[in-house]
matplotlib code that plots the C-alpha trace (Angstrom):
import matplotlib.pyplot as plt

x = [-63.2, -66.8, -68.1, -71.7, -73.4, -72.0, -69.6, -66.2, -63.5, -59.6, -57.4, -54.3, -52.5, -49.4, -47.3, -48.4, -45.8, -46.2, -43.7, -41.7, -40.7, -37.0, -35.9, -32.6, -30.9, -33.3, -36.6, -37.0, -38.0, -35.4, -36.7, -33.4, -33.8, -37.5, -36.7, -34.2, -36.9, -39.4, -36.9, -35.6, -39.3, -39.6, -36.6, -37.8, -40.8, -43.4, -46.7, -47.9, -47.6, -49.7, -48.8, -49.0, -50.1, -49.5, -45.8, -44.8, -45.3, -48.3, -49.8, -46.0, -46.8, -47.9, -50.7, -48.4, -45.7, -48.5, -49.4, -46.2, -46.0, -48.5, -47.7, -44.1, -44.9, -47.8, -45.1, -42.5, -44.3, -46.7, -47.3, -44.7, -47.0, -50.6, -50.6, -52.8, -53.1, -53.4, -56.3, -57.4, -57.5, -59.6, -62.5, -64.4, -62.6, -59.6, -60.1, -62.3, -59.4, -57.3, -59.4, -59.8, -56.0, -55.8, -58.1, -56.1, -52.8, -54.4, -54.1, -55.5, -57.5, -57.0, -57.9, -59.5, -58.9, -61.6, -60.7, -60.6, -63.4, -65.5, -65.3, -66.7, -68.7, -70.4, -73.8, -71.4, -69.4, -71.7, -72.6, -68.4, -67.9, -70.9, -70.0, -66.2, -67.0, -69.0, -65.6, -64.1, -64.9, -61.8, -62.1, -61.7, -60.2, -61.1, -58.6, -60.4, -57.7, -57.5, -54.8, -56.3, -59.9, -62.3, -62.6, -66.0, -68.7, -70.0, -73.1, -71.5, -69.3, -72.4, -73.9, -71.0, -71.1, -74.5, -74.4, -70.8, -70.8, -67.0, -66.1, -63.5, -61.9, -61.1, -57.4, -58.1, -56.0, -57.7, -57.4, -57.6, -57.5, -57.2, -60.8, -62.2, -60.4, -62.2, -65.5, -65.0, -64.3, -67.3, -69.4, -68.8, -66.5, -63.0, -63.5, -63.8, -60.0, -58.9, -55.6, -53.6, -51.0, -50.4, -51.1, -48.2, -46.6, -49.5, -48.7, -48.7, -52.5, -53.4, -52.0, -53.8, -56.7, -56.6, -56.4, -55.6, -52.4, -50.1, -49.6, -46.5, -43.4, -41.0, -37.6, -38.3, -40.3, -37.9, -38.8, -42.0, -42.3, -40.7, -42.6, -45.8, -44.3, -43.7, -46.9, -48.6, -46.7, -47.4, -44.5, -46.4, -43.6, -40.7, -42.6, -43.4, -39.4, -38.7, -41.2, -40.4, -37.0, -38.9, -40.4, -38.0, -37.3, -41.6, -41.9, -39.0, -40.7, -44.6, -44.2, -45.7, -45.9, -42.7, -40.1, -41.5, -40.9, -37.5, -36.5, -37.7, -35.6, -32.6, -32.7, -33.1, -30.1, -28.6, -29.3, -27.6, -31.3, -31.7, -29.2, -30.2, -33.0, -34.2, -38.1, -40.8, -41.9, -40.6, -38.8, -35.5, -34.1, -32.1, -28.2, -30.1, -32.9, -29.9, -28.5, -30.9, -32.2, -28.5, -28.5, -31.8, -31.0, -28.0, -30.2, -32.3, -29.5, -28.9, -32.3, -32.5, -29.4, -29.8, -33.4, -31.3, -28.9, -32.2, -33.5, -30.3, -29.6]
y = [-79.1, -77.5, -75.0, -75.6, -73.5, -76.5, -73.3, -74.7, -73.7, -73.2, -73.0, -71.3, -68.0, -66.0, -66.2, -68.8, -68.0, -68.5, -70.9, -69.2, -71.4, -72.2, -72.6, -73.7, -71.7, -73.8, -72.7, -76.0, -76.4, -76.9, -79.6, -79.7, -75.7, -75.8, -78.1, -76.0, -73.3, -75.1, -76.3, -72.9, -71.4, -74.0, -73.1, -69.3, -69.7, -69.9, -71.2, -72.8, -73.0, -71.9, -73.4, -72.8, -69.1, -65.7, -65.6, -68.7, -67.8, -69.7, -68.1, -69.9, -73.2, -75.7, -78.0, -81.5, -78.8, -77.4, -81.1, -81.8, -79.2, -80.2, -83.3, -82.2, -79.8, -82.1, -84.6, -82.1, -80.5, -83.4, -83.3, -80.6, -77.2, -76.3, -76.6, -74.6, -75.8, -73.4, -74.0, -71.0, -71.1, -69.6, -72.2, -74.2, -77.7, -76.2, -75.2, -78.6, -80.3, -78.7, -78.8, -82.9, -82.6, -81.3, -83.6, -86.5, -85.3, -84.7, -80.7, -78.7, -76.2, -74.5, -71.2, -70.3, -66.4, -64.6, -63.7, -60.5, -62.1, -62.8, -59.1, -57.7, -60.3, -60.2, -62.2, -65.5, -65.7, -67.0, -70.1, -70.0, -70.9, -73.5, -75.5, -76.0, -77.1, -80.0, -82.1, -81.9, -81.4, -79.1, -75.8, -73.4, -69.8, -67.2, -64.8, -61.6, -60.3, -56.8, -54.7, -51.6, -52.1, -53.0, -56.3, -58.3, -56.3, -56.9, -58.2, -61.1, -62.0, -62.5, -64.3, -67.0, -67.4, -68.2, -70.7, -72.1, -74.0, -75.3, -71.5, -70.8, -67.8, -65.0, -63.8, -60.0, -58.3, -55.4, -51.0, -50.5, -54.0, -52.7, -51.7, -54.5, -57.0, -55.2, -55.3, -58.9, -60.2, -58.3, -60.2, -63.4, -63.3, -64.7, -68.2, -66.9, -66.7, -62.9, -63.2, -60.5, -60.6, -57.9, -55.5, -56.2, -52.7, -52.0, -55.2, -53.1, -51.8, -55.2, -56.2, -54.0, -55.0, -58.4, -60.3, -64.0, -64.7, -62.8, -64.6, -62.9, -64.7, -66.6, -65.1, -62.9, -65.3, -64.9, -61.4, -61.6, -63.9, -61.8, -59.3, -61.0, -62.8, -59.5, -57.5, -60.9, -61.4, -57.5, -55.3, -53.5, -50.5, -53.9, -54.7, -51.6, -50.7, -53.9, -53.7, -50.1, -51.1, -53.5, -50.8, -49.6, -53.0, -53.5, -50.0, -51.2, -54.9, -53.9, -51.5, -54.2, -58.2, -58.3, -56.0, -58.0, -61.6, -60.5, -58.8, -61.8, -64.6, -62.1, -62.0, -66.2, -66.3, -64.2, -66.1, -69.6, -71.1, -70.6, -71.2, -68.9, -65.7, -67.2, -66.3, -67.2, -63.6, -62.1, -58.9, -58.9, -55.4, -53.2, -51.5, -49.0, -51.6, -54.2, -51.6, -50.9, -54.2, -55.0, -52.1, -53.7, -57.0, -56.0, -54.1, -57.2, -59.4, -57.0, -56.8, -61.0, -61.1, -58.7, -60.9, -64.0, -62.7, -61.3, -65.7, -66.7, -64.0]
z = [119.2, 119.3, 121.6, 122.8, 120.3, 117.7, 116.7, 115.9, 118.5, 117.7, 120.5, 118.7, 120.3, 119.9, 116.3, 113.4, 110.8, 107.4, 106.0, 102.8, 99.9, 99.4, 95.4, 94.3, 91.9, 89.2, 91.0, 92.3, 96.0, 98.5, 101.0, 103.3, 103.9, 104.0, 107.4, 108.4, 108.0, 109.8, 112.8, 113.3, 113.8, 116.5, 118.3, 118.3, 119.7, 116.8, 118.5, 114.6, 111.1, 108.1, 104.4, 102.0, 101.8, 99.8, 101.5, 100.4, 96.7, 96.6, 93.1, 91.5, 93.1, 90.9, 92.7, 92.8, 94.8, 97.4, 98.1, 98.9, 101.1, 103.0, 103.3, 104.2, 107.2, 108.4, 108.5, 110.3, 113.0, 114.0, 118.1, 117.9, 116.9, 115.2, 111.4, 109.3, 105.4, 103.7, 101.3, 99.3, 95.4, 92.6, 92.1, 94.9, 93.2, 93.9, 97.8, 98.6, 97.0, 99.5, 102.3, 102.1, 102.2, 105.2, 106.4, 105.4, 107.0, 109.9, 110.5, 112.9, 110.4, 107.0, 105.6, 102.7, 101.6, 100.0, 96.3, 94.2, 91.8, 95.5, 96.3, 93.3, 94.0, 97.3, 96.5, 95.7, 99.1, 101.3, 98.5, 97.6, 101.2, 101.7, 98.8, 100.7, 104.4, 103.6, 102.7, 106.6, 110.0, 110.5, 111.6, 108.8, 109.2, 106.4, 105.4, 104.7, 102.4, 100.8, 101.0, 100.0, 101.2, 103.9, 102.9, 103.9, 105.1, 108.3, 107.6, 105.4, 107.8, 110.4, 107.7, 107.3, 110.8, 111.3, 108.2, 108.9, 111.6, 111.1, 110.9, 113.5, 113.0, 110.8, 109.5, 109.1, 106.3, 105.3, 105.3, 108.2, 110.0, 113.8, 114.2, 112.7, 114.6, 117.9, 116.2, 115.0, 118.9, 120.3, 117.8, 117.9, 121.5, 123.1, 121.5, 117.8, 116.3, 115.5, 113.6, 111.6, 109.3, 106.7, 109.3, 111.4, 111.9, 113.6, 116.1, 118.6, 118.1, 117.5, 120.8, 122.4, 121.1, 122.4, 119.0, 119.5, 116.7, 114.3, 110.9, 109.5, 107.8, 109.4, 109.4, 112.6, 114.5, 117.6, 117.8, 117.3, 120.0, 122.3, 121.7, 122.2, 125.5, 126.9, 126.0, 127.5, 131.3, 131.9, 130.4, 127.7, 127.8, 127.2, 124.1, 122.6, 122.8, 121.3, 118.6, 118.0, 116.9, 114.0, 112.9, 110.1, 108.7, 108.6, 106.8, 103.9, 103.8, 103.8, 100.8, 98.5, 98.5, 95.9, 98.4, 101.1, 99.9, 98.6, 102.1, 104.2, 101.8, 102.0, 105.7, 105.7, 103.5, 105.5, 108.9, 106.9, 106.4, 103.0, 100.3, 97.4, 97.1, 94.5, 93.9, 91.0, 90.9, 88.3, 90.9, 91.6, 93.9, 92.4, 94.0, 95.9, 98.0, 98.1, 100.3, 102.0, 102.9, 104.1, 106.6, 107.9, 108.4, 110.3, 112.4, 113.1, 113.0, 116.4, 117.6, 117.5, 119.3, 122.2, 122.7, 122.9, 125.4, 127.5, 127.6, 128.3, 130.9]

ax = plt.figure().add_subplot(projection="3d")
ax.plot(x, y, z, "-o")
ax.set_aspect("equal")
plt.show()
């Protein structure tokens, strides 16, 4: 869809949860649970899909396994939800490749993150993206992703949208994310895609600053969604109590990308989705965070609960 300024236009609000990888015990995916996975997200609520990304592992995935992926989810949410393909990598070969993917499987977008080497980079992004779009019409999102940095500087990111006519919208992960996402939308307006992710504790603040999506994991969709459905029909006070009560289990899970991957696959073991933990990082918790993460999932194992007796009430 394209807006009349020949901007591309991506209709896609509320949570797009990234899709974690399943391994068996011998680190090879898990196709039944990863439809379990993807069913279960559906029945909570999620409002899309993005695959693969930095939560599912994506660094461990060889590139036979991400095209399988793909072609898996495109295959499983067809007319059902948005898909996002997640096409970032560390060459331009490497995120056309993926890009033309998407294409072919018919997905609604894909996203590209900017990398480490692009940052310390600045004078190559704008060339790194405009050597990618030219292989599909979709709409692509960029992930501005740095967790302990500003990220893109403003005048780059104007830049990209002036040159990039496919670009759609921006996934905003960077220290701290809340005030860019407000600058971003008075920039470039309501039809340019605001999305955070990293940043979730501070849902909330994002909320309130009108951004269009949430991109966190998948284990808490329902709650999420909840929380999102009530800040959106009026009752901001509903959902801030409700999201209040996340807080904890977001302040153990966002200390670093390891605990956070670990916590989320012990919660989906926990919930009978997944079978095993298992991860390719090389982390494993030790007897004191294995406690820990117990007495949180219990506590969202709760907080999911009392939100399914409020639908069904």
């Amino acid at each position: 869809m394209e807006k009349e300024n020949n901007q591309m236009l991506l209709d896609v609000r509320g949570v797009v949860s990234v899709l974690q990888t399943p391994f068996s015990s011998k680190k090879q995916i898990d196709w039944n649970c990863y439809g379990k996975l993807i069913r279960n997200s559906i029945q909570s609520g999620v409002n899309g899909f993005l695959a693969p990304a930095v939560a599912s592992e994506v660094i461990y995935l060889t590139q036979a396994e991400r095209q399988d992926i793909i072609h898996f989810v495109a295959d499983s949410t067809k007319e059902k939800v948005p898909f996002i393909v997640g096409a970032s990598g560390q060459t331009v070969d490497q995120c056309r490749y993926f890009a033309k993917l998407a294409h072919e499987v018919s997905a609604d977008a894909y996203l590209v993150a900017v990398t480490p080497e692009l940052y310390a980079n600045p004078y190559q992004i704008v060339s790194f993206f405009q050597a990618i779009v030219p292989v599909t019409n979709l709409p692509i999102i960029i992930q501005d992703l740095q967790f302990n940095g500003p990220g893109l500087s403003l005048d780059i990111i104007k830049q990209l949208h002036q040159i990039i006519p496919t670009l759609a919208g921006m996934k905003i992960e960077t220290v701290p994310a809340g005030p860019k996402y407000t600058t971003i939308r008075h920039l470039f307006g309501l039809d340019f895609l605001v999305a955070g992710g990293w940043a979730v504790p501070q849902m909330l603040e994002a909320l309130d600053r009108d951004i269009d999506a949430m991109i966190p994991e998948s284990s808490m969709v329902q709650v999420y969604s909840a929380i999102i459905n009530l800040y959106r029909s009026g009752d901001r006070q509903k959902a801030k109590d409700l999201f209040w009560k996340l807080l904890p289990i977001l302040a153990f899970a966002n200390q670093n990308l390891e605990t956070s991957i670990a916590f989320f696959k012990r919660l989906l073991v926990a919930k009978g989705i997944f079978n095993t933990e298992v991860m390719r990082y090389n982390y494993v918790f030790d007897s004191f965070q294995q406690r820990i993460a117990d007495e949180l999932i219990a506590h969202y194992l709760e907080i999911e609960s009392s939100v399914q007796n409020l639908s069904t009430s």
